[in-house]
C-alpha positions in Angstrom: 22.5 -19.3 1.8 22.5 -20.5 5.3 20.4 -20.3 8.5 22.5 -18.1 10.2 21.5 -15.3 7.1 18.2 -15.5 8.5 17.0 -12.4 10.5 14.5 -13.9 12.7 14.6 -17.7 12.1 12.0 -20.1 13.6 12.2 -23.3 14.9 8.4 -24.4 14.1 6.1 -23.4 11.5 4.6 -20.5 11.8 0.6 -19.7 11.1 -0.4 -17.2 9.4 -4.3 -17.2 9.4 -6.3 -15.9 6.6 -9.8 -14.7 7.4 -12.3 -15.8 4.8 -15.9 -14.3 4.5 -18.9 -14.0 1.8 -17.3 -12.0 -1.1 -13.8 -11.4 0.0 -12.0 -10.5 -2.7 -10.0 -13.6 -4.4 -6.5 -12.5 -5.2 -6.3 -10.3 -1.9 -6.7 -13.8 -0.1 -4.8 -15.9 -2.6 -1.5 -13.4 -3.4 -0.4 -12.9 0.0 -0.8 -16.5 0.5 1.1 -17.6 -2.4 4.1 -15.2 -1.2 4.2 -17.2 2.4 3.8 -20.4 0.0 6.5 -20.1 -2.2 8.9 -18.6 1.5 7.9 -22.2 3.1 9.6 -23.7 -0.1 12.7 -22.1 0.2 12.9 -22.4 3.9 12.4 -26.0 3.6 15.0 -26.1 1.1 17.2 -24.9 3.7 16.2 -27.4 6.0 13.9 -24.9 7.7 10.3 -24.4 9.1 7.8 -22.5 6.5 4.6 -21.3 7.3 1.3 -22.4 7.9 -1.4 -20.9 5.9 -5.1 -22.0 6.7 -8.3 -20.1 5.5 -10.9 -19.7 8.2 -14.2 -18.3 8.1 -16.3 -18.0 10.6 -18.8 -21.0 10.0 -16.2 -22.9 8.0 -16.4 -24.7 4.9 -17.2 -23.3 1.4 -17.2 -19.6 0.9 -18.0 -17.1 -2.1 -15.6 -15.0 -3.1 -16.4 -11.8 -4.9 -15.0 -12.8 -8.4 -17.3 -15.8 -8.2 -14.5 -18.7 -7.0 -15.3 -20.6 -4.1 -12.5 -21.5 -1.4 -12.8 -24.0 1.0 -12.2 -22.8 4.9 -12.0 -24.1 8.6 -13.7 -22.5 11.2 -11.9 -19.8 12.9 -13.0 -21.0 16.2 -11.0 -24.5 15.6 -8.1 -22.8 14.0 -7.4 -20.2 16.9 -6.1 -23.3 19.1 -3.2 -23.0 17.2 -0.7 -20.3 18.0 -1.3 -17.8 15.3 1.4 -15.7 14.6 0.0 -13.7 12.5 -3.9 -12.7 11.3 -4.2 -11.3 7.9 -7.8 -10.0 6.6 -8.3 -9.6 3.0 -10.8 -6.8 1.7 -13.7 -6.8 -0.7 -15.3 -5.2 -3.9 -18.2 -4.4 -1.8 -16.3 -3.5 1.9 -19.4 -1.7 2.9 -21.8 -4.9 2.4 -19.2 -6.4 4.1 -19.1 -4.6 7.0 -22.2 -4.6 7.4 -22.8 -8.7 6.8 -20.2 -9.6 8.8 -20.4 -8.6 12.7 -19.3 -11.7 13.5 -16.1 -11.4 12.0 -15.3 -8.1 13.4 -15.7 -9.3 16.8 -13.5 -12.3 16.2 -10.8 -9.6 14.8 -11.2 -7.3 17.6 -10.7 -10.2 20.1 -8.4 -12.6 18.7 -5.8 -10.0 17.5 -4.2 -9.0 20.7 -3.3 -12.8 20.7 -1.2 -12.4 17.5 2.3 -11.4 17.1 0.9 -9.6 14.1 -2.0 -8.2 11.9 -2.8 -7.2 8.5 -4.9 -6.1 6.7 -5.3 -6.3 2.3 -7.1 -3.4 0.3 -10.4 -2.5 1.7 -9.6 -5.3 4.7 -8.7 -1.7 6.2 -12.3 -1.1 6.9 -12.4 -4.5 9.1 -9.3 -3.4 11.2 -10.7 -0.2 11.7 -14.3 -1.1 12.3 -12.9 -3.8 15.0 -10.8 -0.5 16.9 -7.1 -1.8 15.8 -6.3 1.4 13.8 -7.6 4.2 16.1 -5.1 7.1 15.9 -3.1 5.3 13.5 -1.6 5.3 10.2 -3.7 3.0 7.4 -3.1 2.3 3.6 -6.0 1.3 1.3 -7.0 1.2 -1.7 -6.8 4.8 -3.1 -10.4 4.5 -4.7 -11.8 4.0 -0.6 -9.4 6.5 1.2 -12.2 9.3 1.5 -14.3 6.7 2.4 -12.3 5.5 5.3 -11.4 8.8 6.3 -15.1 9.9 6.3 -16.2 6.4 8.0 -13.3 6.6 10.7 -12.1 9.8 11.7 -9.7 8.6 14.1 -7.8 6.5 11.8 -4.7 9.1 9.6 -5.2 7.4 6.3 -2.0 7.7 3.8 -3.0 7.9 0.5 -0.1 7.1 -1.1 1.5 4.5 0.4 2.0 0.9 -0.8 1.8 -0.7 2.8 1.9 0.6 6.5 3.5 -0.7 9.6 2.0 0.5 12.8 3.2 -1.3 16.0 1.9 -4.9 15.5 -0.5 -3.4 12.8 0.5 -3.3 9.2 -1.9 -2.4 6.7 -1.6 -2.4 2.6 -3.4 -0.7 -0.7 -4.9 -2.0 -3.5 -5.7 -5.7 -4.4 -1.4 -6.7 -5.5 -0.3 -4.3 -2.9 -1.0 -7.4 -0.5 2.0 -8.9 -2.3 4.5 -6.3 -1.6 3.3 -6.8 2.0 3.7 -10.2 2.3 6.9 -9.9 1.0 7.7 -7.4 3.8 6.6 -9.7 6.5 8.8 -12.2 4.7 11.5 -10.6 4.8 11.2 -9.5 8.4 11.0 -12.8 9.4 13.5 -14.8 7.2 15.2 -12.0 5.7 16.0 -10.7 2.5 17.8 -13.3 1.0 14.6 -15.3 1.0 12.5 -12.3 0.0 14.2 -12.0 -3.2 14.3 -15.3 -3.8 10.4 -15.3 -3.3 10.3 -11.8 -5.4 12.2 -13.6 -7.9 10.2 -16.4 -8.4 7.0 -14.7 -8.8 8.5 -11.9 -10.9 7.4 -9.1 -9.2 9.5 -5.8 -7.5 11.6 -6.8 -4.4 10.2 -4.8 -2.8 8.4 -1.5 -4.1 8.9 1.1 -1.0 5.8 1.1 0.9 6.3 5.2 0.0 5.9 4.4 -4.0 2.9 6.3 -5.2 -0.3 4.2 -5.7 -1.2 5.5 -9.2 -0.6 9.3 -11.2 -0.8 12.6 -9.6 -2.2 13.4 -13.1 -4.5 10.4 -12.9 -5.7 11.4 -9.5 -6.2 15.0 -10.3 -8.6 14.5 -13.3 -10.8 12.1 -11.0 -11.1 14.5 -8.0 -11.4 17.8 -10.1 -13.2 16.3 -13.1 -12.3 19.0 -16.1 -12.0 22.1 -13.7 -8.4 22.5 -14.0 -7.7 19.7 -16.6 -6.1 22.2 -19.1 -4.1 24.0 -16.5 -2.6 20.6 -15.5 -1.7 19.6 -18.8 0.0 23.2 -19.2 1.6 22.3 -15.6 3.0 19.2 -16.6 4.7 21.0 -19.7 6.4 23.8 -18.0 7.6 21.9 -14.7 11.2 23.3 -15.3 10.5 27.0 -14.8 11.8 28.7 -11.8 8.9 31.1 -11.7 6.1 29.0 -11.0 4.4 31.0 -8.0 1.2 31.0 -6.8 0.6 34.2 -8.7 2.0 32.5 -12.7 -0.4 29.2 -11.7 -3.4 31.7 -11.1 -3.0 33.8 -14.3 -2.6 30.2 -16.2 -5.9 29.3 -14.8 -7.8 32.5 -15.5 -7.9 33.4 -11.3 -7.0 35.9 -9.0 -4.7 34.1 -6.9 -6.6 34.1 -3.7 -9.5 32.4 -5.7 -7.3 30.3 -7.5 -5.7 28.9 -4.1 -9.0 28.8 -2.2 -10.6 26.9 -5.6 -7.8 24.3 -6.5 -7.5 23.2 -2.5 -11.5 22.4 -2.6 -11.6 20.5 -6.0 -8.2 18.7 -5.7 -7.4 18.5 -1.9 -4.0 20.2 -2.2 -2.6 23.6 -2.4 -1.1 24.6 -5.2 2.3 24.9 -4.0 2.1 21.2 -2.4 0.5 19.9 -5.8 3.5 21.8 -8.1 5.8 19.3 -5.7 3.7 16.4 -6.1 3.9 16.8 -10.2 7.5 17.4 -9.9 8.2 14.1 -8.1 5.9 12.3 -10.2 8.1 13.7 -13.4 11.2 13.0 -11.6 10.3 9.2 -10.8 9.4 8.6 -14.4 12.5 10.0 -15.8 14.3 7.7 -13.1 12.7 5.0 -14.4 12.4 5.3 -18.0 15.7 7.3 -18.6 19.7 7.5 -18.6 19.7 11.0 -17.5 21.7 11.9 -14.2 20.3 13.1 -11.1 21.6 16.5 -11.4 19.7 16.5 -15.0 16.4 15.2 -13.6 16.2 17.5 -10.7 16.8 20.7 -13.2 14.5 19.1 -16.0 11.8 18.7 -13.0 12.2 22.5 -11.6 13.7 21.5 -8.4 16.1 23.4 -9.2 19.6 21.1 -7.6 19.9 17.5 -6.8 19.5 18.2 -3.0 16.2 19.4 -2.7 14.9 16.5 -5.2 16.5 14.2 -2.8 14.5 16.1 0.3 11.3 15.6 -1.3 11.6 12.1 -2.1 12.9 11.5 1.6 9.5 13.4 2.7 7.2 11.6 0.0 8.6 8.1 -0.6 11.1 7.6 2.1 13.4 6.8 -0.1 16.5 8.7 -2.1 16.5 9.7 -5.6 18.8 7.0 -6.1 17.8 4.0 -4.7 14.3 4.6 -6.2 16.5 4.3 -9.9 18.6 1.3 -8.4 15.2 -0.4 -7.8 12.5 0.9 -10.7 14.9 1.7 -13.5 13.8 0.1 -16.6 
């Protein structure tokens, strides 16, 4: 490959500046920064610029991570001289402690971001965007264990519970802990494009790239934890009987032993979904595993999943993981 395949090519390094404090959490810091490691080795392969990846905390030097690893940082105050392209802030185990420890570093955010082409945000680093005012009335990912929590703790903020990473203007948040590595890969390929992406995806033998749509973890998983055994029969019986056409409000409520006004106003408050808008959820999460796992066509999956035709399958997947039945196979088939 060649410069000119580049999308955005660069004639100088470009820094991207991790911020460091007491019990960040390890691999959010070190995977992201791994990904714009191994980029800068294929770029200067090519004869190109890399990146630039310092640590900085705010009083510099060593630092406590949460796993019990020490890395060593700068001081943010000597490392903002350079021209940051782009500030990425890790999360924590303990976000909370975090937030509350680290004023300092939430002012530095809040100030020093506007100067960046770009920020982000790993995990539970969410909390430090939103507590410095970058995500007001915008879209966030996090880790799907804190999304309540960041919804309760900022109102303003729309937090997607499902998504793998988030692009808001010059604002790009991500989920859980190794979600940081599907966004670096993003802002990789953004900048170099995807030809060095995959070639970074490659190397570290991970999913080039998993849709920032794909689902966090199981609707079934996610069910049991926010219902605890409420309806835990009545999903299993749900997962087994996807495929019927006659799967109404009314059939779901006799299943569970309801009246169907109780059984709608009941599932909504233990689960956080209606029933009809869970039904989809469990039939997309059906039809992604048979993509995966399976040789079965499209036409077979969508009638084995109750959607009934290949159409409307490919509707809900453009409305839940922005992405077509078929390009989810091409990229997660097994």
């Amino acid at each position: 490959m060649n410069s000119s395949a580049l999308s955005a090519p660069f004639s100088r390094p470009r820094t991207m500046l991790f911020v460091a404090y007491p019990q960040v959490g390890l691999l959010d810091l070190t995977g992201a920064q791994t990904v714009f490691w191994v980029a800068s080795r294929a770029m200067k392969a090519l004869g190109l610029p890399g990146y630039h990846c310092p640590t900085g905390s705010i009083a510099g030097g060593i630092t406590p991570t949460a796993e019990g690893v020490a890395v060593d940082t700068r001081e943010l105050s000597s490392l903002i001289d350079e021209e940051v392209d782009t500030i990425v802030v890790p999360g924590s185990p303990e976000i909370l402690t975090a937030l509350e420890n680290n004023p300092d570093v939430i002012d530095w955010i809040a100030r020093h971001s506007p100067q960046a082409r770009r920020t982000a945000s790993v995990c539970s680093g969410a909390f430090l965007l939103a507590q410095a005012g970058l995500l007001d009335s915008k879209r966030a990912a996090t880790h799907w264990a804190m999304c309540d929590m960041l919804k309760s703790r900022f109102p303003t903020v729309e937090v997607d519970q499902d998504a793998i990473f988030i692009q808001q203007d010059s604002v790009w948040t991500s989920a859980g802990v190794t979600a940081g590595i599907d966004l670096a890969l993003a802002l990789v390929e953004e900048d170099c494009g995807r030809d060095i992406a995959m070639k970074v995806a490659r190397e570290l033998v991970v999913f080039m790239k998993r849709p920032g749509g794909q689902s966090q973890f199981s609707e079934m998983l996610q069910s049991q934890m926010s219902d605890g055994d409420t309806f835990a029969g009545f999903h299993v019986w749900l997962t087994e009987n996807l495929r019927r056409e006659d799967l109404d409000v009314e059939t779901l409520a006799r299943q569970a032993n309801m009246s169907a006004r109780n059984f709608s106003r009941v599932y909504k408050q233990k689960t956080g979904r209606s029933p009809a808008k869970a039904l989809e959820v469990f039939r997309l999460e059906a039809a992604r595993r048979l993509l995966e796992d399976s040789d079965r066509s499209i036409c077979q999956i969508a009638s084995a999943c109750g959607f009934g035709d290949e159409e409307r399958m490919r509707v809900t997947f453009q409305r839940h993981l922005a992405i077509s039945p078929r390009d989810y196979r091409t990229r997660f088939s097994r």
